[in-house]
C-alpha atoms as one frame of an Amber mdcrd trajectory, in Angstrom:
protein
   3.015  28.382 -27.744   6.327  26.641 -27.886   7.296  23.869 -29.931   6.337
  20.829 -28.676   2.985  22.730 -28.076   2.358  23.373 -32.124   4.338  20.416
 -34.039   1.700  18.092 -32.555  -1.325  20.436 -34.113   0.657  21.047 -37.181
   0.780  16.852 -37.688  -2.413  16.848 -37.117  -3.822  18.487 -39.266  -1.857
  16.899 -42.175  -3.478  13.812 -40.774  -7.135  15.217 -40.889  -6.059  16.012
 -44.062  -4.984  12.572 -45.258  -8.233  11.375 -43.650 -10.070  13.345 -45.937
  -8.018  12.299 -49.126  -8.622   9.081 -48.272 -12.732   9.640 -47.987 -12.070
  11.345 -51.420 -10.302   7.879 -52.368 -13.114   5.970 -51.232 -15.685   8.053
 -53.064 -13.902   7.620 -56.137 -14.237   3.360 -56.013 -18.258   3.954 -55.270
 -18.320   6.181 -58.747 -16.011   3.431 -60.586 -17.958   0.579 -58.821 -21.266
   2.269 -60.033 -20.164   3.020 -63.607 -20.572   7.027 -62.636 -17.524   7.812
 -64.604 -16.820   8.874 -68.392 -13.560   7.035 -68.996 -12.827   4.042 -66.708
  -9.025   4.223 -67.379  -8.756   7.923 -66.427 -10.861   7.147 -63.518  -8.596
   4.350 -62.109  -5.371   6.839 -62.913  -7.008   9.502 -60.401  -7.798   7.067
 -58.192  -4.392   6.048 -58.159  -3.132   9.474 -57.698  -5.642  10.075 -55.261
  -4.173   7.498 -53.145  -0.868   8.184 -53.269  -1.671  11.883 -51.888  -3.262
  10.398 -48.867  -0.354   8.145 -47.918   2.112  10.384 -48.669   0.156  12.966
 -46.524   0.211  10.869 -43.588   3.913   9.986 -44.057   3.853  13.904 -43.731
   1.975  14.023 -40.572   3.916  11.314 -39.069   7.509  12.913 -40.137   5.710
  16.353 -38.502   5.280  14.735 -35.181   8.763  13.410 -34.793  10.036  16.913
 -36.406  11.294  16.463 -39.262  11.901  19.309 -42.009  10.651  17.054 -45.313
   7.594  16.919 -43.363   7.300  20.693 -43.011   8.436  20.908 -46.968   5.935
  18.765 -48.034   3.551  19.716 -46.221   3.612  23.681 -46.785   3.874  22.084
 -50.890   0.599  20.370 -50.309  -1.424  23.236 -48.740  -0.203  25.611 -51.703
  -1.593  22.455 -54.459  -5.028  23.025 -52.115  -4.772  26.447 -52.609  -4.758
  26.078 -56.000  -7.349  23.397 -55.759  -9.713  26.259 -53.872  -8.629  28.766
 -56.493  -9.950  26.463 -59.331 -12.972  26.132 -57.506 -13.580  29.905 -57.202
 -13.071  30.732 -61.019 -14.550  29.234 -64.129 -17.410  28.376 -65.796 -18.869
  26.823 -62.554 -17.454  28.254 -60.206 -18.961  27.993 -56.232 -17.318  30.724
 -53.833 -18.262  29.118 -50.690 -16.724  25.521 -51.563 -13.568  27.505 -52.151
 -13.595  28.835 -48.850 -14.602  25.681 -47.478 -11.234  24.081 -48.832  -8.820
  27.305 -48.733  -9.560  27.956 -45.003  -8.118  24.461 -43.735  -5.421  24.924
 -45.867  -4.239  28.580 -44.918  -4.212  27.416 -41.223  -1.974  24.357 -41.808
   0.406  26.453 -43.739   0.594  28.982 -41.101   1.248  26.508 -38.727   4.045
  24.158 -40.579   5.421  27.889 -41.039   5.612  28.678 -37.359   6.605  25.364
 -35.938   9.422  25.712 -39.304  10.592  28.930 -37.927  10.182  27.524 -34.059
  12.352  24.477 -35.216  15.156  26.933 -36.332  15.530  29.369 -33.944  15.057
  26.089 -31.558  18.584  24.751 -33.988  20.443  27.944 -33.372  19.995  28.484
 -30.192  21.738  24.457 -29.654  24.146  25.857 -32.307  25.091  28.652 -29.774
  25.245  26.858 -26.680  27.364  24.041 -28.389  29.683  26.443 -29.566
C-alpha cells in the first residue's frame, strides 16, 4: 500500500486507542464515585494520568494523519509502554495469558504500522531530496 493508503490506518488506530483510554478513564470515576478504591488520593493521581494518556494519544493520531514524525515517535513509545503493560499481565502472581494477548496484539499491529508508514515517509523524503537536487 502506499502512503496515503497506511498513515490514515496507522492514525487510526492511535485513535481507537485513545478511545479505549478514555473508557479506561471513565471506569476509573465509576470506582472513585462508588468508593471501590483503597486510597482516594492515589486513585485521583491515576485518573489523572489516565487522562492525560488519552489526550495525548489522540494528539498522536491527529499529528499521524497530517504526517507528522512526533506522531510516529510517540506513538511507536506508546505501543512499547502497552507492551509492557501486556507483559505485566502475562507474569506474576496473577497472571492471565489470554488478557495479555488481548492487549499485546493491538499493540504489535500499530507498531508495525507507525513503522512502515515511518519508513514510507522517508524513502517518500528522499526521493523529494533527489528530485530537488
Amino acid at each position: 500500500m502506499s502512503r496515503p493508503a497506511m498513515r490514515p490506518i496507522a492514525a487510526a488506530g492511535l485513535a481507537l486507542e485513545a478511545v479505549g483510554v478514555a473508557a479506561l478513564a471513565g471506569w476509573q470515576i465509576v470506582a472513585l464515585s462508588s468508593g471501590d478504591t483503597t486510597s482516594t488520593v492515589s486513585a485521583i493521581a491515576l485518573l489523572v494520568l489516565t487522562v492525560i494518556g488519552a489526550v495525548g494519544l489522540a494528539a498522536f493520531a491527529v499529528a499521524a494523519q497530517r504526517g507528522s514524525s512526533m506522531a510516529r515517535s510517540g506513538g511507536i513509545v506508546a505501543q512499547l509502554l502497552v507492551l509492557a503493560v501486556a507483559l505485566g499481565a502475562a507474569t506474576g502472581e496473577y497472571a492471565h495469558p489470554a488478557i495479555a494477548v488481548a492487549i499485546a496484539v493491538p499493540a504489535v499491529t500499530e507498531l508495525v504500522l507507525l513503522v512502515i508508514t515511518a519508513g514510507q515517509a522517508a524513502r517518500a523524503d528522499a526521493e523529494a531530496t533527489d528530485d530537488g537536487a
